[in-house]
C-alpha positions in Angstrom: -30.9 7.4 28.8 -30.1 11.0 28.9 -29.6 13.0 25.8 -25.3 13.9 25.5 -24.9 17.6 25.8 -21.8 19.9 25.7 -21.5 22.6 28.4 -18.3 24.2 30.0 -17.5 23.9 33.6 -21.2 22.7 34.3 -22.3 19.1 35.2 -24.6 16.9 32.5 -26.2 13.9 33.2 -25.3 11.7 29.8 -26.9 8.8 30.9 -29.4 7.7 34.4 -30.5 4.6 35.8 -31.4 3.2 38.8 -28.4 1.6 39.7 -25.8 4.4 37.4 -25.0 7.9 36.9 -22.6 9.1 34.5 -22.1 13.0 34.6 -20.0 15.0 32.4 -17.9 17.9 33.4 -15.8 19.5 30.2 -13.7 22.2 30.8 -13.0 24.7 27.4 -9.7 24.0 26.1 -9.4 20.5 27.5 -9.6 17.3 25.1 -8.3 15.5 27.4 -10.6 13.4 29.5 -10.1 11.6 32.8 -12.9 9.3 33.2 -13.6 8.1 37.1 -15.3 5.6 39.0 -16.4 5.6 43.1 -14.2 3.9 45.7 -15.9 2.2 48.7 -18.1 4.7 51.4 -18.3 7.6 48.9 -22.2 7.4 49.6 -25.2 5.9 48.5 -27.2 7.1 45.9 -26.3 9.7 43.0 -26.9 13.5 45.2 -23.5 13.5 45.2 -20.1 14.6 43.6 -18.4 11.6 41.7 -14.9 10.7 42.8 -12.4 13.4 42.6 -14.7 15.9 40.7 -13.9 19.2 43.0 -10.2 18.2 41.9 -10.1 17.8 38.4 -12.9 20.7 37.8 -10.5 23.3 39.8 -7.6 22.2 38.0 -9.1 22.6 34.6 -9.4 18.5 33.6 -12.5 17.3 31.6 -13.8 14.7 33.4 -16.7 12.2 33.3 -17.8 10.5 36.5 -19.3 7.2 36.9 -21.7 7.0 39.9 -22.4 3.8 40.8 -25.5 3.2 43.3 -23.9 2.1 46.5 -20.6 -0.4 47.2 -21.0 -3.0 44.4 -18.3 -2.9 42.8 -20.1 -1.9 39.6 -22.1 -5.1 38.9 -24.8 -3.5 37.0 -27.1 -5.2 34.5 -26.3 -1.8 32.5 -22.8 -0.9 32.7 -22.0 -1.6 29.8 -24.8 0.4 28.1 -23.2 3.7 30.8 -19.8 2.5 29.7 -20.4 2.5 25.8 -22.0 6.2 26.6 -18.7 7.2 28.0 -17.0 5.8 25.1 -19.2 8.0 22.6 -18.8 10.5 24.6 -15.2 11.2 24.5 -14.4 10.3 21.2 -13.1 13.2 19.9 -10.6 13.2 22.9 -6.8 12.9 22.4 -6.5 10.7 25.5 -8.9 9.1 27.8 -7.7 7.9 31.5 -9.6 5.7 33.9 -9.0 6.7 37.1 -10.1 5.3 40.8 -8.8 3.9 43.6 -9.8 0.6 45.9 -13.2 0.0 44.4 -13.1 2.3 41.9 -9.6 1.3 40.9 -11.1 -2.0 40.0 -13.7 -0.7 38.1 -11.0 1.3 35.9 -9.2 -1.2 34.8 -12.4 -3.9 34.5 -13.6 -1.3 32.2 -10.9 0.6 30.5 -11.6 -1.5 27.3 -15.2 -0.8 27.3 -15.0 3.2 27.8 -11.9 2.9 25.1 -9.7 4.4 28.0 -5.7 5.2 26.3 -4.3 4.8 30.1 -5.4 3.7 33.1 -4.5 5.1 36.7 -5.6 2.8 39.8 -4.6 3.5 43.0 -4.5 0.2 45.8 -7.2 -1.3 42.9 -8.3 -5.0 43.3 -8.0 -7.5 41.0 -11.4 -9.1 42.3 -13.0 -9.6 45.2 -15.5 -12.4 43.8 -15.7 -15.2 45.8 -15.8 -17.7 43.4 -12.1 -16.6 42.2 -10.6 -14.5 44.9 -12.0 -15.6 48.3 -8.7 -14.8 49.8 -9.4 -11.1 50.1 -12.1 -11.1 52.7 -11.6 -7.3 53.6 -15.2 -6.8 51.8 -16.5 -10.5 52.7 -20.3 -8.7 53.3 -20.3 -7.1 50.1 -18.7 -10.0 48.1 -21.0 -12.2 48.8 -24.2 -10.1 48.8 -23.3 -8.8 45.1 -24.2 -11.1 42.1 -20.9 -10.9 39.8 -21.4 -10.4 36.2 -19.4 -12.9 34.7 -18.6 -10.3 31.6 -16.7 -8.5 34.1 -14.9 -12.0 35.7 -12.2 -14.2 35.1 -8.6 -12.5 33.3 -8.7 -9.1 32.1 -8.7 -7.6 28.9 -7.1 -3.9 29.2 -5.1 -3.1 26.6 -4.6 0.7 28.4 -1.3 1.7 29.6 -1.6 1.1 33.5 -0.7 2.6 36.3 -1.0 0.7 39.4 0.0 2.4 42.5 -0.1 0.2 46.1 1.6 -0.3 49.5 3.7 -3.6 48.8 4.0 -4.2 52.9 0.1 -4.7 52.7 -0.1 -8.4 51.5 -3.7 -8.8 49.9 -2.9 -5.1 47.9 0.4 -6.5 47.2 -1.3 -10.0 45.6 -4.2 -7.9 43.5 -1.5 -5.4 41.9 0.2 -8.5 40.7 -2.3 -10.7 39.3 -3.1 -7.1 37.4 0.1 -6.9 36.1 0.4 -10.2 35.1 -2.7 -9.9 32.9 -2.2 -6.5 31.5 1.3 -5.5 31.6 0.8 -2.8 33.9 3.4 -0.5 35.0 3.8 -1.1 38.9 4.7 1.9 41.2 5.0 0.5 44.7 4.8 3.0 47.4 5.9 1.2 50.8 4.1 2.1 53.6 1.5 4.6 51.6 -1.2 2.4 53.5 -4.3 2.1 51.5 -6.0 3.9 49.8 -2.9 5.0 48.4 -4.3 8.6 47.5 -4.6 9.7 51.0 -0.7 9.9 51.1 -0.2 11.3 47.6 -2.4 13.8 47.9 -0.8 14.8 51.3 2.6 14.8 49.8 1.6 16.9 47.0 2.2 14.4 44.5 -1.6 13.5 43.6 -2.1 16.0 41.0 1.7 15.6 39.4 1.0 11.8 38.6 -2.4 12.2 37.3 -1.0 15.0 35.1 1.9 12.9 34.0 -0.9 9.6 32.8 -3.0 12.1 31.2 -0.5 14.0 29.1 1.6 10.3 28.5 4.6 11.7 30.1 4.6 9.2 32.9 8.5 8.2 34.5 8.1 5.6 37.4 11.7 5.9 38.4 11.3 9.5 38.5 7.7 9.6 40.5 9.5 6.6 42.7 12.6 9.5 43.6 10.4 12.1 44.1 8.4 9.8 46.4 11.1 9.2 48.4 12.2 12.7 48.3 8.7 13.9 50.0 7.8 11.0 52.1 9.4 12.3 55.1 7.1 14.9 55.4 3.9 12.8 55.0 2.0 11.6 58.5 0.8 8.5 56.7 4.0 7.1 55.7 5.7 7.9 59.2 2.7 6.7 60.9 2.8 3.4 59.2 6.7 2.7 59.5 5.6 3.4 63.6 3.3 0.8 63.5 5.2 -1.3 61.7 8.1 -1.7 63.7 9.0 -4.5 65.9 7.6 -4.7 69.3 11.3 -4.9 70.5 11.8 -1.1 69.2 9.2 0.7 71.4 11.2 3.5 71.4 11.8 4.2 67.5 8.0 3.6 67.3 6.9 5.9 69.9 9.4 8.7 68.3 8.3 7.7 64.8 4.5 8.3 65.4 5.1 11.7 67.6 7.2 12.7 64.3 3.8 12.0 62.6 1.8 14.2 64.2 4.7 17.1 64.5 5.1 17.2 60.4 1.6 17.4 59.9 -0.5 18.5 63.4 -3.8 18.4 62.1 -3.9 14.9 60.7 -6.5 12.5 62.4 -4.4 9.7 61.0 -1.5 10.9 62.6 -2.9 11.4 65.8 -4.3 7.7 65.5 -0.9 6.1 64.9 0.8 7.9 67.9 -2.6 7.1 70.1 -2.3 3.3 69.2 1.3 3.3 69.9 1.1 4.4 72.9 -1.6 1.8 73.8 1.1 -0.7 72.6 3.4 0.0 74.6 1.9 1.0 78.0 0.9 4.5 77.8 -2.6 4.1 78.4 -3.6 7.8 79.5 -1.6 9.3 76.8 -3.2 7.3 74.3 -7.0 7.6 75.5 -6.7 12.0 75.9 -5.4 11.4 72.0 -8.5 9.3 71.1 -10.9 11.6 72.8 -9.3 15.0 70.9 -9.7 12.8 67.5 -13.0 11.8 68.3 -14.1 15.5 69.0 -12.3 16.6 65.7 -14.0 14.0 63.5 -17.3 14.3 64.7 -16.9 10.8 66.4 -16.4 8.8 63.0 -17.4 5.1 63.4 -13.7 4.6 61.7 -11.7 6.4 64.2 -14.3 5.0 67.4 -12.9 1.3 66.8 -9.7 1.7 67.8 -10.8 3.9 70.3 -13.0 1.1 72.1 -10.0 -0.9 71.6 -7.7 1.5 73.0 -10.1 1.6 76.4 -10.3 -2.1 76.6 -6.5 -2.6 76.5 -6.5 0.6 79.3 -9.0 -1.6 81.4 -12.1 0.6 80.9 -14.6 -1.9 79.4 -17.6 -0.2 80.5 -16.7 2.6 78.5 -15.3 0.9 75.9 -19.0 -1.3 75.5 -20.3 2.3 75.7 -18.5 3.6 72.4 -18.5 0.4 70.6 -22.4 0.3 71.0 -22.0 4.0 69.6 -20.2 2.3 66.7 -22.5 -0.4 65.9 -25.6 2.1 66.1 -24.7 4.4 63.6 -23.2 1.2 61.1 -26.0 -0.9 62.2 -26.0 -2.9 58.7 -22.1 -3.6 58.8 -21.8 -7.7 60.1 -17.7 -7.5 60.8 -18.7 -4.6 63.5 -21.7 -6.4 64.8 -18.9 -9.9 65.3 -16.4 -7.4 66.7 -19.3 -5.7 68.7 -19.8 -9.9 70.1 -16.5 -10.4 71.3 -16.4 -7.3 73.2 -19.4 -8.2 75.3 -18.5 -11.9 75.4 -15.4 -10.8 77.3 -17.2 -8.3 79.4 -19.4 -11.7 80.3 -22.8 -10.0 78.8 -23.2 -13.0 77.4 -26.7 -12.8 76.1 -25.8 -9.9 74.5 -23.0 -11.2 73.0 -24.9 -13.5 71.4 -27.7 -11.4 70.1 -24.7 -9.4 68.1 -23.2 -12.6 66.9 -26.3 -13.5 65.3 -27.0 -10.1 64.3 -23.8 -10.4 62.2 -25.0 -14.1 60.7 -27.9 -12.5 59.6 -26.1 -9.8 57.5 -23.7 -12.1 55.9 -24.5 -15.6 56.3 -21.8 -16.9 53.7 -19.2 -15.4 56.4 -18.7 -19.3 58.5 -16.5 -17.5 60.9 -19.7 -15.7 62.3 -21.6 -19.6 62.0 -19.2 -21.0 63.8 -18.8 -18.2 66.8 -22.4 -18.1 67.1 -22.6 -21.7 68.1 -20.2 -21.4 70.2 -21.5 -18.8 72.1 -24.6 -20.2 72.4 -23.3 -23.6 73.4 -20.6 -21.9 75.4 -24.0 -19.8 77.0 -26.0 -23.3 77.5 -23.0 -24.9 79.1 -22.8 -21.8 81.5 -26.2 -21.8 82.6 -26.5 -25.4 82.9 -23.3 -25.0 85.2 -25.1 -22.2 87.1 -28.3 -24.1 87.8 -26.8 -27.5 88.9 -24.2 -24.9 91.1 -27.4 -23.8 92.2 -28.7 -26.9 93.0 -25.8 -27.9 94.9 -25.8 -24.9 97.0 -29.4 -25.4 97.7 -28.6 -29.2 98.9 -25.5 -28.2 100.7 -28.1 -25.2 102.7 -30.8 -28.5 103.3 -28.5 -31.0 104.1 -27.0 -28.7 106.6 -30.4 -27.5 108.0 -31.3 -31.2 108.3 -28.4 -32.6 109.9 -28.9 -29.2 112.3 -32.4 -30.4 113.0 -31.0 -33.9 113.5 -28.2 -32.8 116.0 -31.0 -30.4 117.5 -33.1 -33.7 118.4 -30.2 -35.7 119.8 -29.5 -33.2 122.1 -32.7 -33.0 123.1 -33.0 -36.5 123.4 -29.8 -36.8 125.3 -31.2 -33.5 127.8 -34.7 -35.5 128.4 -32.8 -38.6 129.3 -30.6 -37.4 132.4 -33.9 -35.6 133.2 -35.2 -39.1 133.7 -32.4 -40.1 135.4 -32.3 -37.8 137.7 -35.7 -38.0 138.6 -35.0 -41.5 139.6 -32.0 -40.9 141.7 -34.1 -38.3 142.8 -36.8 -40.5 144.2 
């Protein structure tokens, strides 16, 4: 454990392990504390900012980050001992807000109690993800069954914080986990439709980020009011036009193609934008518009494993599977750990017919997450699919090769009788000769 120390505008460690990090950041004036935890992907490890810590620093909010060691979901022998640290920490403040979103979301509101958090903010947070009591979420299957869930932080919650919980209520699982929260805690729900998740990407493009994290912090929080002034600003947000595109019925083609070019007009240098209008354009037809949009994204994110899915997907649907093999193998190289991309990886190259690769990627994914039985149950049949196959292929060849010797007998055969039939006048006509 690291000694607490009070500094302005500088980071201090307050506490270190191997598996957590907790850094302060206090800003003078401020005794107000937002206290945040990592979502999914931020980065392995603890050289690195906490979530949202630019943000809050440059808008003049003490903060303390929690830094959790890579994606699990905060199940750490010692998180309480990090979380009763925070709690010490801050308690001289007036308020105290958890904040995160997806994984970090959860986190907030598992552990609002313990950090003695007066309001929580969770954007698109989960409920749970352990198996044992939410195996309908399976968005994280690898993870959920590789982590070892602390049963202090399972079952209902216990968080008497005001919460906020902000989600996309057209995404069903986010939908489901925003409920069960509520149900348990009496959380104030703010659904965004068509925010997509996380639900901070769209926030913060629409300006509103900042206003609502403000408005927790300072308990002056109006959901009707954020909810109008949502709707106000949505129009000018590429995610939420994006995701009404894709969401509309494949009998409006038309609406969704002008939707998603509406996407990328209000906000031109948005990679999600462009993604929305390229994939709409696969969907309906437009093949070479769609794969020049994929190739400019690709260049402008420094070919992100993210964005090169639905690119190989884009060229398989546009009927170039050679390339698309090419830039899904790019994909699976640099996420070589990640099982859903190695099954995805599979049923590429099964339909390509490289079947023995196919099946090496397949089992690849097995081996990262053997709990997942929809990998089990495509890797046998592949493989029995693959026996089947060459067993077909040799007795084909076996065939062909008695067909070819049948034929060269019976040509031998006819050979002889002609032969025979040839030698025979000879004789006779050596007698009628004589």
């Amino acid at each position: 454990m690291v000694e607490m120390r009070w500094g302005f505008g500088v980071p201090i460690e307050l506490y270190r392990s191997d598996t957590l990090l907790v850094r302060q950041v206090a800003i003078e004036g401020c005794d107000r504390w937002v206290i945040t935890f990592d979502h999914h992907s931020i980065g392995d490890g603890f050289d690195r900012e906490g979530f949202g810590e630019s943000f809050l620093k440059a808008n003049g909010i003490s903060a303390i980050h929690v830094l959790g060691r890579g994606n699990d979901w905060y199940q750490y022998d010692d998180i309480f001992a990090a979380a009763a640290v925070v709690r010490a920490a801050t308690s001289g403040a007036v308020r105290r807000v958890a904040y995160g979103s997806s994984m970090g979301a959860y986190a907030a509101v598992r552990l609002a109690d313990a950090i003695g958090a007066d309001a929580v903010l969770a954007l698109s947070p989960q409920w749970s993800i352990d198996p044992s009591i939410a195996n309908w979420d399976t968005r994280w299957s690898q993870d959920a069954h590789r982590i070892r869930w602390l049963s202090t932080m399972a079952g209902p919650l216990r968080c008497p914080a005001s919460t906020v919980l902000v989600y996309d209520p057209h995404l069903t699982l986010d939908r489901r986990h925003a409920q069960l929260i509520a149900e348990q805690t009496g959380s104030h729900l703010l659904p965004v439709a068509h925010c997509l998740h996380p639900a901070s990407t769209f926030l913060g493009e629409v300006g509103l980020l900042r206003g609502l994290l403000e408005d927790v912090l300072y308990d002056r929080f109006d959901g009707s009011a954020m909810a109008r002034e949502i709707r106000a600003r949505r129009a000018s947000s590429s995610v939420y036009l994006g995701a009404l595109a894709e969401r509309q019925p494949a009998v409006r083609p038309r609406t969704a193609i002008a939707l998603a070019r509406k996407a990328r007009l209000v906000k031109p240098d948005s990679a999600l934008g462009m993604l929305s209008l390229a994939q709409i354009l696969t969907r309906t037809g437009n093949h070479d518009e769609a794969l020049a949009i994929h190739r400019h994204i690709a260049v402008k994110v420094n070919r992100l494993p993210i964005y090169l899915v639905p690119f190989a997907n884009a060229l398989v649907s546009a009927g170039e599977g050679r390339e698309a093999l090419a830039v899904a193998g790019e994909v699976v190289d640099a996420e070589p750990d990640v099982g859903h991309l190695r099954n995805w990886y599979a049923t590429m190259l099964w339909r390509r017919g490289e079947r023995a690769a196919a099946v090496a990627q397949i089992a690849r994914a097995v081996a990262l997450n053997p709990a997942e039985r929809r990998y089990r149950r495509k890797f046998l049949r592949y493989r029995l699919a693959r026996h089947a196959w060459r067993v077909f292929e040799v007795v084909t060849f076996q065939a062909i090769r008695k067909r070819a010797s049948d034929r060269r007998r019976n040509a031998a055969l006819d050979a002889s009788a002609i032969a025979g039939r040839r030698g025979v006048r000879a004789d006779v006509g050596d007698v009628e000769g004589v």
